[in-house]
MDAnalysis code that builds the backbone (N, CA, C; Angstrom):
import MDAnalysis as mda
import numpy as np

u = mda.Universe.empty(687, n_residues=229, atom_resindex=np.repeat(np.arange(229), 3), trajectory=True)
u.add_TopologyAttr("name", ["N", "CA", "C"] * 229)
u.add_TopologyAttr("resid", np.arange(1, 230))
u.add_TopologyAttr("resname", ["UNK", "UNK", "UNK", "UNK", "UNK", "UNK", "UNK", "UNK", "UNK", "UNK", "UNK", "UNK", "UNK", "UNK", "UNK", "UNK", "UNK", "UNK", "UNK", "UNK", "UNK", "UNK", "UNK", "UNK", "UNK", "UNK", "UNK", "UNK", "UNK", "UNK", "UNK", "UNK", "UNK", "UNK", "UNK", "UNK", "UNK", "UNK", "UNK", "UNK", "UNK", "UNK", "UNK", "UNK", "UNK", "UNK", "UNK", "UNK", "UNK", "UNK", "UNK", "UNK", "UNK", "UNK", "UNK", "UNK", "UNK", "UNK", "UNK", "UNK", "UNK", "UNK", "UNK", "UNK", "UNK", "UNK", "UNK", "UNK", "UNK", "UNK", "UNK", "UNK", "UNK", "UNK", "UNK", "UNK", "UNK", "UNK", "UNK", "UNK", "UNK", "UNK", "UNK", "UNK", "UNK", "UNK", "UNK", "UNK", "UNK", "UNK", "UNK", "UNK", "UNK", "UNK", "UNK", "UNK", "UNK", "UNK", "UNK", "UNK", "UNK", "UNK", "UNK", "UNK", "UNK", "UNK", "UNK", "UNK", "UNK", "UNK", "UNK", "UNK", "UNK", "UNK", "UNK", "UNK", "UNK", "UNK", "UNK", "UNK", "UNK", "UNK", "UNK", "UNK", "UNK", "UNK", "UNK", "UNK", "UNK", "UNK", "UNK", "UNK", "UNK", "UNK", "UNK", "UNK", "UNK", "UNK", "UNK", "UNK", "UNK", "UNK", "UNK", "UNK", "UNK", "UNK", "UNK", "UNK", "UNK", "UNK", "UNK", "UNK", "UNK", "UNK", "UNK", "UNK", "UNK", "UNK", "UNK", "UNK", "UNK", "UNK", "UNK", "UNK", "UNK", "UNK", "UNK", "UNK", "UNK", "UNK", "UNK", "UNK", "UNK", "UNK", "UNK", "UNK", "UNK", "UNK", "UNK", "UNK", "UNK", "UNK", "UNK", "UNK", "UNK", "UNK", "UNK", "UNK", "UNK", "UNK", "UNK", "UNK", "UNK", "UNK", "UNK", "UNK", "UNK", "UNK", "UNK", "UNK", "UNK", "UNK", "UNK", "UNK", "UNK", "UNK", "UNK", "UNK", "UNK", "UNK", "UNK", "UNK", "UNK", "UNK", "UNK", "UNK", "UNK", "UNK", "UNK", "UNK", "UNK", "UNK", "UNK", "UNK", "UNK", "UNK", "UNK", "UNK", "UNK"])
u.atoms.positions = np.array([
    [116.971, 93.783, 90.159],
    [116.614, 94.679, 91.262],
    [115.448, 95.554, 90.838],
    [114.518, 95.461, 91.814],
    [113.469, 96.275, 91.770],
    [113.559, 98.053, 91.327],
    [113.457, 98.731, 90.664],
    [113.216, 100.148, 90.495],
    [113.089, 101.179, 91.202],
    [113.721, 101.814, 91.954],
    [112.693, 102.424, 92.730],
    [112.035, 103.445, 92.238],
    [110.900, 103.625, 93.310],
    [109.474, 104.794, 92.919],
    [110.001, 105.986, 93.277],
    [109.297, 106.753, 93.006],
    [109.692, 107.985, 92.937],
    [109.457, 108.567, 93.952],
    [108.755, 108.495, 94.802],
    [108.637, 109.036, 96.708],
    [110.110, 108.406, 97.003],
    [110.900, 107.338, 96.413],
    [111.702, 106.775, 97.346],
    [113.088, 107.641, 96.609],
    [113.212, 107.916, 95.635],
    [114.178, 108.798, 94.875],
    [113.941, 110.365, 95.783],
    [112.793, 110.200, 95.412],
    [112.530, 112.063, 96.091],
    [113.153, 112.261, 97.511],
    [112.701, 111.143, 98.318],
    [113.173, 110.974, 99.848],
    [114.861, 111.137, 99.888],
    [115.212, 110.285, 99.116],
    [116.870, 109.956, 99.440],
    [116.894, 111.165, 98.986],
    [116.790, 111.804, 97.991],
    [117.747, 112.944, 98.235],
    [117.842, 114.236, 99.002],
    [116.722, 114.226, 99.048],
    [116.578, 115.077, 100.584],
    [117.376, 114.909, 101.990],
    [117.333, 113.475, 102.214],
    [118.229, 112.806, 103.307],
    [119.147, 113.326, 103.237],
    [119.846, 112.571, 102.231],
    [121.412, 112.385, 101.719],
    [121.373, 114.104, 101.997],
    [120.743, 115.303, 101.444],
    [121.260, 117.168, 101.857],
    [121.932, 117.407, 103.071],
    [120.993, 116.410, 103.666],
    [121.033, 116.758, 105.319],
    [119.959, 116.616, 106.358],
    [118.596, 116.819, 105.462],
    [117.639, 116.569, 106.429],
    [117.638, 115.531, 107.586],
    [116.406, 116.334, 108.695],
    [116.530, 114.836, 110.047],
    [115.534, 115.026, 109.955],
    [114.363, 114.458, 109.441],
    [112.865, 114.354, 109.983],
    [112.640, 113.204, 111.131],
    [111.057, 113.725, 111.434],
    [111.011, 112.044, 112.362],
    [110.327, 111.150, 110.865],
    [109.722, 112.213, 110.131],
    [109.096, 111.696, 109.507],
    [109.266, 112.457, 108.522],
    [109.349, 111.891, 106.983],
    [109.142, 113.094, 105.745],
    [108.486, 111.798, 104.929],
    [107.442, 112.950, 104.200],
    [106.524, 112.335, 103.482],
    [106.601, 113.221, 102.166],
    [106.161, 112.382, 101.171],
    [106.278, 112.449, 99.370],
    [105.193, 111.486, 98.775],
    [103.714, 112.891, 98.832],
    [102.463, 112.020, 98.367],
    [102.403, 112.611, 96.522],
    [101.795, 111.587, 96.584],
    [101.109, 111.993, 94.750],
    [100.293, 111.557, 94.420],
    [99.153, 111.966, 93.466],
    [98.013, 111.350, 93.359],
    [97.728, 111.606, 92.003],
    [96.773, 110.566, 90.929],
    [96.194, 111.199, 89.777],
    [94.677, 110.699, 89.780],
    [94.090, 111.605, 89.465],
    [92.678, 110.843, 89.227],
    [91.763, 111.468, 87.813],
    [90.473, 110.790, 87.831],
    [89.905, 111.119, 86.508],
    [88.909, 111.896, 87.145],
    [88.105, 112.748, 86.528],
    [86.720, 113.623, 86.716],
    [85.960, 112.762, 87.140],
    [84.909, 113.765, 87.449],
    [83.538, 112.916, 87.625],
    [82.872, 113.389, 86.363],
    [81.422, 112.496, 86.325],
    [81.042, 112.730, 84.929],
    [79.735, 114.091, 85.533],
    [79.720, 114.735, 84.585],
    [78.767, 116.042, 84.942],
    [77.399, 115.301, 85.540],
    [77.363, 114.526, 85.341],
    [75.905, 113.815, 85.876],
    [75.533, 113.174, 87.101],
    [77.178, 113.063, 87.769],
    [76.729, 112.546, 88.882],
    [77.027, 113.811, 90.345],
    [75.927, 114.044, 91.340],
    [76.516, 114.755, 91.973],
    [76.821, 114.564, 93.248],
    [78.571, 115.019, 93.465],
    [79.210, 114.590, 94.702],
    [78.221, 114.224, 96.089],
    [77.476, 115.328, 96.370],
    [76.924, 115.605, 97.499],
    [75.679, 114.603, 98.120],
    [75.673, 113.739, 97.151],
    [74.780, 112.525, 97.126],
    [75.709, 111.929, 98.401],
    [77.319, 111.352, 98.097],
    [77.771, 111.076, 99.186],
    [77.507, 111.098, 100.316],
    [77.252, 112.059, 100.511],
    [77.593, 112.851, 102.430],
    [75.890, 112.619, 103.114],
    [75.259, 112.316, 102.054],
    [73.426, 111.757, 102.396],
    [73.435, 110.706, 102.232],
    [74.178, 109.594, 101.584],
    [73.525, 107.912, 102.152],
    [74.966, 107.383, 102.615],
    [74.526, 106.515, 103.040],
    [76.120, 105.832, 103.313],
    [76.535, 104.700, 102.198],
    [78.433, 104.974, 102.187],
    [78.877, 104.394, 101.129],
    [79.049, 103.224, 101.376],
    [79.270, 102.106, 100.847],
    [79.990, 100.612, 100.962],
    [81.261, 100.387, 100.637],
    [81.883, 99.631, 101.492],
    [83.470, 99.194, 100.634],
    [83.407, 97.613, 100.674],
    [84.649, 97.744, 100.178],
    [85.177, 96.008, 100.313],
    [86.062, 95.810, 100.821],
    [86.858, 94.663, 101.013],
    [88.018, 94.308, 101.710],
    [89.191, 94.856, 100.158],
    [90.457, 95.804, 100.591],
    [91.449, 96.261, 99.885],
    [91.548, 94.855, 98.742],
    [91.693, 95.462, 97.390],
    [91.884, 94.053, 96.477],
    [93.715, 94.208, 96.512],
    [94.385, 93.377, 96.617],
    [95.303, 93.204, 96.825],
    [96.451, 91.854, 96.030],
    [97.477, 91.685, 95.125],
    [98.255, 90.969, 94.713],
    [98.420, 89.519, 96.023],
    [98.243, 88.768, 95.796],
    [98.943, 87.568, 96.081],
    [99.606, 87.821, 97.959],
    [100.687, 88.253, 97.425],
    [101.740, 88.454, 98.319],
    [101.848, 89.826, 99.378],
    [100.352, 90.343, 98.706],
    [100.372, 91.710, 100.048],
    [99.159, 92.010, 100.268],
    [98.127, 90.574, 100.772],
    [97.170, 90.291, 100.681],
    [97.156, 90.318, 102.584],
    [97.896, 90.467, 103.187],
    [98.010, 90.958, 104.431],
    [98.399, 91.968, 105.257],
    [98.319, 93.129, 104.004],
    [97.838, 94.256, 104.479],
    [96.441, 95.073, 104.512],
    [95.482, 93.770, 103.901],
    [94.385, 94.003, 103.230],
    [93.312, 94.625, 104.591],
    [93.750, 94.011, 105.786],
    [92.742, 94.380, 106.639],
    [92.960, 95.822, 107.401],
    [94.436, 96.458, 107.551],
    [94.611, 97.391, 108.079],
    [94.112, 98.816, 107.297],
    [94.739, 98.006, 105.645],
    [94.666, 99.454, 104.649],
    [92.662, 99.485, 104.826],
    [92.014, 98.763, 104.970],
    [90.327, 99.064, 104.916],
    [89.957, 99.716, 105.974],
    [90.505, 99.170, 107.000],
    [90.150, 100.073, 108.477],
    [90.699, 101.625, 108.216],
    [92.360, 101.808, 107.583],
    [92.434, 103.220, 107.395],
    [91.381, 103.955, 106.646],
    [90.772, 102.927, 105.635],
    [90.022, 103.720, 104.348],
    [88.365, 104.085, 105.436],
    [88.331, 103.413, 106.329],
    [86.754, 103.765, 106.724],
    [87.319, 105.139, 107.647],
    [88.481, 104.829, 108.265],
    [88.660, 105.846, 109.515],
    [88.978, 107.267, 108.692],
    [89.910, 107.427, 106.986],
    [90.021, 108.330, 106.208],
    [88.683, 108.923, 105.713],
    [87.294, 108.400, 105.872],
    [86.143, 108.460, 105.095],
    [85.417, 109.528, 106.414],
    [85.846, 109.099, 107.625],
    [85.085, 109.568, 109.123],
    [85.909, 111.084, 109.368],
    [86.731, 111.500, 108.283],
    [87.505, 112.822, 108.302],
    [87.190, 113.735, 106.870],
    [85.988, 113.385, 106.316],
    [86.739, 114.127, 105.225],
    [85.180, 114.941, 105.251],
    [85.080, 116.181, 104.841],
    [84.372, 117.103, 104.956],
    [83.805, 117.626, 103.329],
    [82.238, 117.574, 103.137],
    [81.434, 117.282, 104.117],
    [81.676, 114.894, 104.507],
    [81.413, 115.074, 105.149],
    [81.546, 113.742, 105.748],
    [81.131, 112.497, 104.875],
    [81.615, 111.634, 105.022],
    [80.975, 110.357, 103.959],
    [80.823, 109.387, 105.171],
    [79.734, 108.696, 105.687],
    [79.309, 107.979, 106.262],
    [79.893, 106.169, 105.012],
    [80.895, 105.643, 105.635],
    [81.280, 104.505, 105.061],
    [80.981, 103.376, 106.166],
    [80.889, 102.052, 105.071],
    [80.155, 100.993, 105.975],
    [81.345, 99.915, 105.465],
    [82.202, 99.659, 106.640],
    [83.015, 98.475, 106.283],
    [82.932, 97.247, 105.906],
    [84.088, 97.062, 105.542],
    [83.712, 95.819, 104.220],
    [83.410, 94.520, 105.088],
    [83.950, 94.859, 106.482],
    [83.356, 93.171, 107.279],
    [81.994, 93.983, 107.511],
    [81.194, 94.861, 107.147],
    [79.823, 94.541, 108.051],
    [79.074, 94.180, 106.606],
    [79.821, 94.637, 105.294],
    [79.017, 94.384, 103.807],
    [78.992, 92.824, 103.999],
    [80.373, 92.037, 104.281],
    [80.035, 90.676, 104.083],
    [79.222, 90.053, 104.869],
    [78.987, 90.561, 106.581],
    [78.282, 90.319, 106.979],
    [76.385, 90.021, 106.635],
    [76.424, 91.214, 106.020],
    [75.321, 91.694, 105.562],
    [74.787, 90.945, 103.918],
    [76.312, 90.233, 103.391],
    [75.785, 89.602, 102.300],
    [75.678, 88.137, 102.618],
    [76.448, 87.391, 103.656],
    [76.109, 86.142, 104.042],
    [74.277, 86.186, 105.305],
    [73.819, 87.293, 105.414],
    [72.567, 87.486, 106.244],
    [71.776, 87.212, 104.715],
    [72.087, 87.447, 103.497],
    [71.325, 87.928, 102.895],
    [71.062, 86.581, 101.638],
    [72.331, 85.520, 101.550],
    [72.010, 84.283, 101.290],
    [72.591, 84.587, 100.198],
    [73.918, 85.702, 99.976],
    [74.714, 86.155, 98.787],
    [75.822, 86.371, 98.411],
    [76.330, 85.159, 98.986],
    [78.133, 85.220, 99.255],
    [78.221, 84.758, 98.073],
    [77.460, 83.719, 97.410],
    [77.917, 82.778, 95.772],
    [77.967, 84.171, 95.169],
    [76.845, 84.975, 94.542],
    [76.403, 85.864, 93.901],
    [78.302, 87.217, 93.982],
    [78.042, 87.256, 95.617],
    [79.685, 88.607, 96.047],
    [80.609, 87.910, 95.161],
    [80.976, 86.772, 95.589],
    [82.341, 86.012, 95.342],
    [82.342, 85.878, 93.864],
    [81.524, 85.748, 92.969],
    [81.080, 86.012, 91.549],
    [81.423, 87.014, 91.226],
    [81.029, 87.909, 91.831],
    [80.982, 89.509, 91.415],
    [82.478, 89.388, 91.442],
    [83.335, 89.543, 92.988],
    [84.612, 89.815, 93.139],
    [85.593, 89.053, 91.660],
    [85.409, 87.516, 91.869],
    [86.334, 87.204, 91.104],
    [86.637, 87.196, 89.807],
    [84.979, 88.130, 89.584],
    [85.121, 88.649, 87.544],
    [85.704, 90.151, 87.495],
    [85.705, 90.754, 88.931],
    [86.485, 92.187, 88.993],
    [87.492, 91.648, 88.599],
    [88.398, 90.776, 89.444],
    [89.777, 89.986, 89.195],
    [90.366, 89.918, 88.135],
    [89.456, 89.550, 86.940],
    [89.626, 88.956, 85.702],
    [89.877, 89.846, 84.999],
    [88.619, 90.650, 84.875],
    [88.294, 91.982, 84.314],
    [88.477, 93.681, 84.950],
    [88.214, 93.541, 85.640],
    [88.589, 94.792, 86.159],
    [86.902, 95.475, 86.063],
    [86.307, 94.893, 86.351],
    [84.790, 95.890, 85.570],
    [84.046, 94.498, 86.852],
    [82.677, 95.660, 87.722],
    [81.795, 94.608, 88.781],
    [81.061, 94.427, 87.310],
    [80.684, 93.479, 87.457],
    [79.124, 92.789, 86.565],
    [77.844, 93.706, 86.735],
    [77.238, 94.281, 86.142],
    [76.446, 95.408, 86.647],
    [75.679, 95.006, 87.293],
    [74.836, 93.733, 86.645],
    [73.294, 92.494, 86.984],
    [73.580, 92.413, 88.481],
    [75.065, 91.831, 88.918],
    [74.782, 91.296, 90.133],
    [75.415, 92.783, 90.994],
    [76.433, 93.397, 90.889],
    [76.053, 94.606, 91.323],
    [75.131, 95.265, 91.608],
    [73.936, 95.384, 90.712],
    [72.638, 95.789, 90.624],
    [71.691, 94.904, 92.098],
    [71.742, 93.501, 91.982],
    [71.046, 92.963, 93.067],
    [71.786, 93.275, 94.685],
    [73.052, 93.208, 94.631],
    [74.104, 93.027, 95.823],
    [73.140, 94.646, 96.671],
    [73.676, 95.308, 95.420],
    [73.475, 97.013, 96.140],
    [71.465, 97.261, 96.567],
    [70.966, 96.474, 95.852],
    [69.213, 96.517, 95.798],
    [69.064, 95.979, 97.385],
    [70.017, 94.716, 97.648],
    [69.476, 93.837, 98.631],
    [70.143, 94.873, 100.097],
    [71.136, 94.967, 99.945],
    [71.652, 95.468, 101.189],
    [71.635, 97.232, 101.241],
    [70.634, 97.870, 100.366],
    [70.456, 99.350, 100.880],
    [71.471, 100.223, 100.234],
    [72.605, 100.065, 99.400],
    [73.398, 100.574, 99.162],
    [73.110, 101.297, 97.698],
    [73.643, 102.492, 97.321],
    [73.944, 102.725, 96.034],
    [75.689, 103.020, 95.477],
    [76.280, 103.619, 95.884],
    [77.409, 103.909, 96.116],
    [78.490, 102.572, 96.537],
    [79.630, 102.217, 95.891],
    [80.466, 101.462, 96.311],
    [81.612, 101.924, 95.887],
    [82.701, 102.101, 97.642],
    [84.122, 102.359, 97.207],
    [84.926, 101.277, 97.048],
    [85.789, 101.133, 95.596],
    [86.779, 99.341, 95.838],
    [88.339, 99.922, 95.963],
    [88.751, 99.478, 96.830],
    [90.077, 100.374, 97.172],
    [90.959, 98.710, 96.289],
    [92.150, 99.190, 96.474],
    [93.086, 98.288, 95.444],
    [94.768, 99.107, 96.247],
    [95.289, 97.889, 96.539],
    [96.771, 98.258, 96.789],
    [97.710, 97.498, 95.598],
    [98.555, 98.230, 95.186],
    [99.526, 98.079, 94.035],
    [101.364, 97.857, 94.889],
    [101.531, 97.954, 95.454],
    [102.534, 97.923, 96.172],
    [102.839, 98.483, 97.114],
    [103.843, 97.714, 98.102],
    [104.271, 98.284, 99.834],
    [105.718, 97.777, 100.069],
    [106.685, 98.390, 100.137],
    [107.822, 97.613, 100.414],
    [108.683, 99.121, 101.065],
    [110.036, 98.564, 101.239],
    [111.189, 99.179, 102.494],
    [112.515, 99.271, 101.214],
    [113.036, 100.125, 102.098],
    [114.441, 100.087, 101.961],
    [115.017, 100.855, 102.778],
    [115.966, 99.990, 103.296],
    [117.146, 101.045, 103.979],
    [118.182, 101.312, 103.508],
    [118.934, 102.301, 104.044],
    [119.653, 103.328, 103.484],
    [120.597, 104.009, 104.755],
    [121.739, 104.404, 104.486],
    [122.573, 104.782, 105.293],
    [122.906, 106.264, 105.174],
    [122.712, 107.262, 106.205],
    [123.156, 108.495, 105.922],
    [123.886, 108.767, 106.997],
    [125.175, 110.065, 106.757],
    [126.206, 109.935, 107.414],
    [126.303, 111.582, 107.848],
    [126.657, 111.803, 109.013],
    [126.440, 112.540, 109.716],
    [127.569, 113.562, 109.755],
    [128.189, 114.912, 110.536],
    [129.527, 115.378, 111.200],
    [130.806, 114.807, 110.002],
    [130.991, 115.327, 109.197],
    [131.798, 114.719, 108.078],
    [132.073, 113.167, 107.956],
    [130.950, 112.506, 108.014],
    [131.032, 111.180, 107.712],
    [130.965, 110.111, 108.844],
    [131.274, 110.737, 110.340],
    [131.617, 110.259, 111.426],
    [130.609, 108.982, 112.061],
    [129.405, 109.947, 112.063],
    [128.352, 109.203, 112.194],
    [127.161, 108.552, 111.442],
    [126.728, 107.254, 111.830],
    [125.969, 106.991, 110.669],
    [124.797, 106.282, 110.808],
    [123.349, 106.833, 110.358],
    [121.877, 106.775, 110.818],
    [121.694, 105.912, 109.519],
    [121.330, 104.659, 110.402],
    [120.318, 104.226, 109.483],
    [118.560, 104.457, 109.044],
    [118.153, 104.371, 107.868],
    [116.916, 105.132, 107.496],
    [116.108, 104.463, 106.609],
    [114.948, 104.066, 107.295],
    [113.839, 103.413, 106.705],
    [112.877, 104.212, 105.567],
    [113.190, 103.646, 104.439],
    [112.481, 104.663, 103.623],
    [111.276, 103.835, 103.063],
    [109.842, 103.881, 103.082],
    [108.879, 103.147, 102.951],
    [108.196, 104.142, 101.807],
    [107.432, 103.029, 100.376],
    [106.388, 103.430, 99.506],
    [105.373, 102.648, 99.655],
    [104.312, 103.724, 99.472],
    [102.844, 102.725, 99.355],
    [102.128, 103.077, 98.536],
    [101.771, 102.201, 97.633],
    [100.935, 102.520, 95.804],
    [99.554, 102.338, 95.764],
    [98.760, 102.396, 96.113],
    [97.266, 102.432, 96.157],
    [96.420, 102.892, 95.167],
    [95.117, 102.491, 94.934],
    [94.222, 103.472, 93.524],
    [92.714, 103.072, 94.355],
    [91.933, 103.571, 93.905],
    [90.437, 103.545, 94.952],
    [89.711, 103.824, 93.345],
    [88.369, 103.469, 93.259],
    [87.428, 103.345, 92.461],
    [86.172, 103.404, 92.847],
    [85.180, 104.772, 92.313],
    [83.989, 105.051, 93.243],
    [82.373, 104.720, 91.885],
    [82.090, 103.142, 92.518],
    [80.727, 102.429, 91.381],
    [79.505, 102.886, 92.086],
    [78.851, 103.134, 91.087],
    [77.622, 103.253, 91.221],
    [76.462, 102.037, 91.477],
    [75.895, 101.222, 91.650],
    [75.509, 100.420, 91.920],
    [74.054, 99.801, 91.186],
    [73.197, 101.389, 90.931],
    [72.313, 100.772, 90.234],
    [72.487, 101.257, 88.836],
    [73.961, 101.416, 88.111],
    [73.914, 102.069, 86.681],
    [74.923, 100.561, 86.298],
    [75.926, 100.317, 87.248],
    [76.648, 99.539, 86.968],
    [78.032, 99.979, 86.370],
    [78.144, 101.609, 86.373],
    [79.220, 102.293, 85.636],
    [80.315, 102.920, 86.910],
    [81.528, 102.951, 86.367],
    [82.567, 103.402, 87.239],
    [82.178, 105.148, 86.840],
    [82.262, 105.789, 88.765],
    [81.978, 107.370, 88.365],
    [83.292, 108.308, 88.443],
    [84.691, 107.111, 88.909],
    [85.738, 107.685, 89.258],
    [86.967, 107.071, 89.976],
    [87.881, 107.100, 89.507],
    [89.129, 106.545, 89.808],
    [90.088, 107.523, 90.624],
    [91.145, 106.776, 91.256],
    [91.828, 107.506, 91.422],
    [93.429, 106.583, 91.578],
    [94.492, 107.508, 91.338],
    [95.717, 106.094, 92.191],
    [96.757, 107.067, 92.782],
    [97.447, 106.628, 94.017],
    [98.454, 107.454, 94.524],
    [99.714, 106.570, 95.234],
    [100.864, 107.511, 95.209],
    [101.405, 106.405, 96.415],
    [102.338, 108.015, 97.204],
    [102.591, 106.938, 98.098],
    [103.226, 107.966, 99.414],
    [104.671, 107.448, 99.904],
    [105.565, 108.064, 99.939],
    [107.047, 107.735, 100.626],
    [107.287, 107.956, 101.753],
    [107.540, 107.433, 102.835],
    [107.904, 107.810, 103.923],
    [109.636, 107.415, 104.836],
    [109.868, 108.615, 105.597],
    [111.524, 107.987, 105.836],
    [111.463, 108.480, 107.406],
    [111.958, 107.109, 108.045],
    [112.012, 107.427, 109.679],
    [113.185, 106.535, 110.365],
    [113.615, 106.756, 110.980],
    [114.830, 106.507, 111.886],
    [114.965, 104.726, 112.209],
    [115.742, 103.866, 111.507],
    [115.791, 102.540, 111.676],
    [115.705, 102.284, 113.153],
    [116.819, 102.910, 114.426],
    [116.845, 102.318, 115.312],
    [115.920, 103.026, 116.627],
    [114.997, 103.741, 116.008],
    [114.219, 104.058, 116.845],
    [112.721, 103.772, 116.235],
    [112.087, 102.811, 117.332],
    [110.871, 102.195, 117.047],
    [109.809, 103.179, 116.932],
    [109.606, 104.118, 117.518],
    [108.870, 104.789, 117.589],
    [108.523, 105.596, 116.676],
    [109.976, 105.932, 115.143],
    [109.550, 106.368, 114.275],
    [109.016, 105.272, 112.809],
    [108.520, 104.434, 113.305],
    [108.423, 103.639, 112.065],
    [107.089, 103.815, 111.983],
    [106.532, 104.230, 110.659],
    [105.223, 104.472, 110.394],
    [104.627, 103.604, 110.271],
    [103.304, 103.269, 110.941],
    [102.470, 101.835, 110.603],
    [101.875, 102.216, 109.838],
    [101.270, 101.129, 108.755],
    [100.744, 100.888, 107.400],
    [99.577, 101.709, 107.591],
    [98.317, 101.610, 108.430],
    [97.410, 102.108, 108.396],
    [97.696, 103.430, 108.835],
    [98.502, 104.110, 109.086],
    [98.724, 105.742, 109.106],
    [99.332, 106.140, 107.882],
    [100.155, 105.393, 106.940],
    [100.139, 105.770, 105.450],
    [98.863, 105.902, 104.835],
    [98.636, 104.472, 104.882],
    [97.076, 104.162, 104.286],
    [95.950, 105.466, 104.337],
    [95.858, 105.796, 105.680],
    [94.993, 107.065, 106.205],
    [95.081, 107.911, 105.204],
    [96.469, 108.612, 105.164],
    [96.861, 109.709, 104.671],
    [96.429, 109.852, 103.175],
    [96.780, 108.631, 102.702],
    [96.945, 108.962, 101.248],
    [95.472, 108.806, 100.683],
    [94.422, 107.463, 101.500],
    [93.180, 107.898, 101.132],
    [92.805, 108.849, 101.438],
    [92.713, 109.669, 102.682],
    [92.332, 111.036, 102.958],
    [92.312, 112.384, 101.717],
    [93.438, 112.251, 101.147],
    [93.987, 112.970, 100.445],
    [93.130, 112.904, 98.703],
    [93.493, 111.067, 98.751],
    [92.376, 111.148, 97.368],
    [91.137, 111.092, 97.164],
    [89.872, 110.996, 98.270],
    [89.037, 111.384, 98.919],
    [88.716, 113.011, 98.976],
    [89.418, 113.588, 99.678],
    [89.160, 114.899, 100.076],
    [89.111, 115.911, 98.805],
    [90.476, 115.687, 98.508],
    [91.101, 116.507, 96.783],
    [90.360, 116.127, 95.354],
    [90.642, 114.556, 95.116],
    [90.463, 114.171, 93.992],
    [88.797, 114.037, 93.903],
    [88.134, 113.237, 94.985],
    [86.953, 112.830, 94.837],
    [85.689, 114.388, 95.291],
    [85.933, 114.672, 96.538],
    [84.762, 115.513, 96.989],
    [85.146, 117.048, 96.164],
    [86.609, 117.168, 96.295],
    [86.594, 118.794, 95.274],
    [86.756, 119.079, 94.442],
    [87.246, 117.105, 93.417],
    [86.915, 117.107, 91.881],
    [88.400, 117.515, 91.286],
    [88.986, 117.546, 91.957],
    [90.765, 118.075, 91.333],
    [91.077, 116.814, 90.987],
    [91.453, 117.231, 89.246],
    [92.343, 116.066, 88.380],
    [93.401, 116.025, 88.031],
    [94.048, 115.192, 87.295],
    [95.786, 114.995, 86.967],
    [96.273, 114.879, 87.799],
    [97.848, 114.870, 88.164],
    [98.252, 114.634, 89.076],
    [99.114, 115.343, 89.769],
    [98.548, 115.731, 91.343],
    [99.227, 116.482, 91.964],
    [100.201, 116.035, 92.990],
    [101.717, 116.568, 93.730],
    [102.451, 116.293, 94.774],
    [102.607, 117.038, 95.777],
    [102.795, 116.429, 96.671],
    [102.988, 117.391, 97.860],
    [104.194, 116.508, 99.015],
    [104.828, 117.555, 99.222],
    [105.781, 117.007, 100.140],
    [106.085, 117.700, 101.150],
    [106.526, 116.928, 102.517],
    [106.393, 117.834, 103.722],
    [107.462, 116.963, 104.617],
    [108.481, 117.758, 105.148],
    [109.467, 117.214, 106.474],
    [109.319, 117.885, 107.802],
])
């Protein structure tokens, strides 16, 4: 049996007190500095690039919602980051006669964990870019859970959802990573009512928002939590 994370420990026991949220959330985040040399505010003056979420095997179909949250989290965060989604980058790299060259790049990230700087260097030259965000999901899964109501009488079932994410902000013409980050988020909402089940891309939102806003534009490191019912 799988482990559980710690948004999903934190959640149950809150439940199990007594709480009724529609929704309770249990974010956390850690990230690294930026290096004194690079400065934030470059952001909010060109526009950034992403990619499609890099994603395991088996949760490689959440890949398109969590990117749409990450551009719509990018269109909130102050001062503003103008982001260019990862379908208009590929667009823009099959216009450009450089899908062999992307798909190169991508599948030595895969390997390695590190873009190739050389072709990084051309990708970002050809299509206008300096700045690239690579978002990465680490895990998404459920559990339910039974909590019991009026001395035991009644009994709510309760969807308790984690989502593990880390984002990585490259530079394009140095070829060097300027900043990491990784978080995940718990969420718990009412099994038999549809209306409280959180969709992926409103986690997604949140938690990039958060490591975006905090970790990246105001430079706050280690790792902080926050929880709210």
């Amino acid at each position: 049996m799988t482990r559980p994370s710690r948004p999903i420990i934190v959640l149950a026991v809150a439940l199990l007190a007594g709480c009724t949220p529609i929704y309770t959330w249990d974010t956390n985040t850690t990230s690294t500095a930026r290096p004194p040399s690079f400065d934030v505010a470059e952001l909010a003056h060109q526009p950034v690039a992403t990619i499609g979420v890099v994603a395991p095997g088996g949760l490689t179909g959440y890949s398109v919602s969590l990117s749409h949250a990450l551009i719509d989290a990018l269109s909130h965060t102050s001062p503003l980051i103008r982001g260019i989604p990862a379908h208009e980058v590929a667009n823009a790299i099959n216009d450009q006669g450089l899908s062999t060259e992307y798909g190169e790049l991508l599948s030595g990230f895969a390997r390695t964990g590190i873009l190739e700087r050389e072709r990084l260097q051309r990708i970002g030259s050809a299509l206008g870019f300096r700045y690239l965000l690579v978002p990465g999901l680490a895990e998404f899964n459920h559990v339910v859970m039974d909590r019991f109501e009026i001395a035991g009488i009644k009994v709510i079932r309760l969807r308790l959802t984690v989502l593990r994410v880390w984002l990585q902000l490259w530079d394009a013409r140095t070829g060097h990573m300027l900043w990491e980050s990784s978080g995940e988020v718990g969420t718990a909402s009412d099994v038999v009512k549809h209306d409280r089940i959180v969709p992926i891309d409103e986690v997604g939102r949140r938690i990039w928002l958060r490591m975006l806003q905090q970790d990246l534009l105001e430079g706050a490191t280690g790792t902080r939590s926050f929880f709210k019912m």
